[in-house]
C-alpha positions as CSV (number, residue, x, y, z in Angstrom):
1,X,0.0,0.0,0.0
2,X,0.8,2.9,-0.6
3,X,0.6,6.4,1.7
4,X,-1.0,9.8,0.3
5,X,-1.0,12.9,1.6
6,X,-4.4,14.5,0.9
7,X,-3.9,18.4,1.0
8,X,-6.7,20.7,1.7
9,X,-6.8,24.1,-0.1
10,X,-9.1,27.0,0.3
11,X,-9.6,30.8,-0.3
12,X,-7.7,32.3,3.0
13,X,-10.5,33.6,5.3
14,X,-13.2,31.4,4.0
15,X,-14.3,29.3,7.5
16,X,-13.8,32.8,9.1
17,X,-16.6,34.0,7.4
18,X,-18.9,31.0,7.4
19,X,-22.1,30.7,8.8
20,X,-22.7,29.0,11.5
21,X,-24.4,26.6,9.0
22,X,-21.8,26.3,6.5
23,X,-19.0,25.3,9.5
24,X,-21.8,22.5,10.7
25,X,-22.2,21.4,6.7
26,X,-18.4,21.4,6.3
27,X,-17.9,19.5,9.7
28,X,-20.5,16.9,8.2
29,X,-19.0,16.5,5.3
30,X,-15.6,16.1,6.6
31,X,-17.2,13.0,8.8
32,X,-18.6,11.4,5.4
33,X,-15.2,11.5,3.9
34,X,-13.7,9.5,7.1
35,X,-16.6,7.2,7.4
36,X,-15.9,6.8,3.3
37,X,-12.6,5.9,3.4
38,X,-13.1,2.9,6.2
39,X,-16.1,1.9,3.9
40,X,-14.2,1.5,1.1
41,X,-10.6,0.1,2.3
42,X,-8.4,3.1,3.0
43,X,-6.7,3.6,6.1
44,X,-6.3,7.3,7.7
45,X,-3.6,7.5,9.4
46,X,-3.6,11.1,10.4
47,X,-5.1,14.7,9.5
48,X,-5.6,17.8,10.7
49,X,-7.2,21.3,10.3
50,X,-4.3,23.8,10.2
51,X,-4.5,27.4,11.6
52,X,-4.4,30.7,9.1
53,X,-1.3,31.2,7.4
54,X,-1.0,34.2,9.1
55,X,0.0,32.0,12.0
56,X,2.7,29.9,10.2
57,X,6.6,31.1,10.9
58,X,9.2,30.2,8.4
59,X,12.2,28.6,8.3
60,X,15.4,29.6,6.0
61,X,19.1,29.5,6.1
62,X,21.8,26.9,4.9
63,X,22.8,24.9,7.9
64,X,22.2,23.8,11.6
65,X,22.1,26.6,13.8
66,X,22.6,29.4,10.8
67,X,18.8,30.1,10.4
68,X,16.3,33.0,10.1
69,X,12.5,32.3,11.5
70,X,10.1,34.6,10.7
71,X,6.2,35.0,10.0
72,X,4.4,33.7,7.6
73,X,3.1,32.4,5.2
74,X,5.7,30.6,3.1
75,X,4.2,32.2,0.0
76,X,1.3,34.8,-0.5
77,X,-1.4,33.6,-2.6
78,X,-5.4,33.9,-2.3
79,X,-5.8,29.8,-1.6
80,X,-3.5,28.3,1.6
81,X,-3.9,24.6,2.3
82,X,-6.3,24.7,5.2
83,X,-5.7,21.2,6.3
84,X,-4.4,17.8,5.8
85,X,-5.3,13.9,5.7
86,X,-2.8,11.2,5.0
87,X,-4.4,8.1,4.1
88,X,-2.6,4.7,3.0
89,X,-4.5,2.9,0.2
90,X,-4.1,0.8,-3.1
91,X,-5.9,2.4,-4.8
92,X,-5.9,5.9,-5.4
93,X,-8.5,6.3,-8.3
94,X,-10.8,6.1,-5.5
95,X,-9.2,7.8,-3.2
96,X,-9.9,10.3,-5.5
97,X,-13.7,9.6,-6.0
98,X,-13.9,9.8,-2.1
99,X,-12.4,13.1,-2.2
100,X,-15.2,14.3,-4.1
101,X,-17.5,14.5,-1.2
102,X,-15.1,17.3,0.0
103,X,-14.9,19.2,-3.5
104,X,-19.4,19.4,-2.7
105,X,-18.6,22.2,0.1
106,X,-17.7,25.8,-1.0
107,X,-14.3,25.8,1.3
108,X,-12.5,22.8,-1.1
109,X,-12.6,24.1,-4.9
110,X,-9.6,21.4,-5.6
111,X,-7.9,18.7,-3.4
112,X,-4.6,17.1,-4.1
113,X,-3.3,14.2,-3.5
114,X,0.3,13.5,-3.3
115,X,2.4,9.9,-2.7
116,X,4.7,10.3,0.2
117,X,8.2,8.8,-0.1
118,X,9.2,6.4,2.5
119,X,11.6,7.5,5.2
C-alpha cells in the first residue's frame, strides 16, 4: 500500500466568514469523507485542520544553527492549504472519487493528493 498525503486548499479567510451553518455542513461533510474511506478500504492514518497562514513562521538558512525564522506564510497567494489527511490505500482512483465529497462544500474548490516517499 501505498501512503498519500491529501492536502486541503481553500480561499484564505473562507471558514472565518462561514455561517454557523456552513462550519456544521463542512464538519459533516468532513465525517462522510472519514466514514468513506473505512467503507471503502483506506486507512487514515492522520489529519488535521491547520490554523491561518497568518499564524505559520518560516524557516530559511543553509545549515544547523545558521537560520532565520520569521512570519508567515511561506508564499502569499489567495488559496492556503487549510488542512491535511494522510491516508494509505491501493488504490488511489478512489481515493480520488472519495475526495469528491469534500470538492461538494464551498471551502474545497480542488484537493490534491500527493504519494509520500518512504523515510
Amino acid at each position: 500500500m501505498t501512503q498519500y498525503l491529501v492536502l486541503l486548499p481553500s480561499p484564505e479567510g473562507r471558514y472565518a466568514t462561514a455561517t454557523e451553518q456552513e462550519r456544521q455542513d463542512l464538519h459533516t461533510a468532513h465525517n462522510e469523507f472519514v466514514e468513506l474511506l473505512e467503507r471503502r478500504g483506506h486507512k487514515r492514518l492522520g489529519g488535521a485542520q491547520l490554523t491561518p497562514s497568518s499564524q505559520s513562521r518560516v524557516v530559511r538558512g543553509s545549515a544547523l544553527d545558521d537560520v532565520t525564522l520569521t512570519d508567515g506564510p511561506y508564499a502569499e497567494s489567495a488559496e492556503q492549504v487549510g488542512g491535511y489527511y494522510l491516508v494509505e490505500t491501493d488504490d488511489v482512483e478512489d481515493l480520488a472519487r472519495v475526495c469528491g465529497r469534500l470538492l461538494a462544500t464551498p471551502f474545497h474548490p480542488a484537493i490534491e493528493i500527493r504519494p509520500t516517499v518512504g523515510m
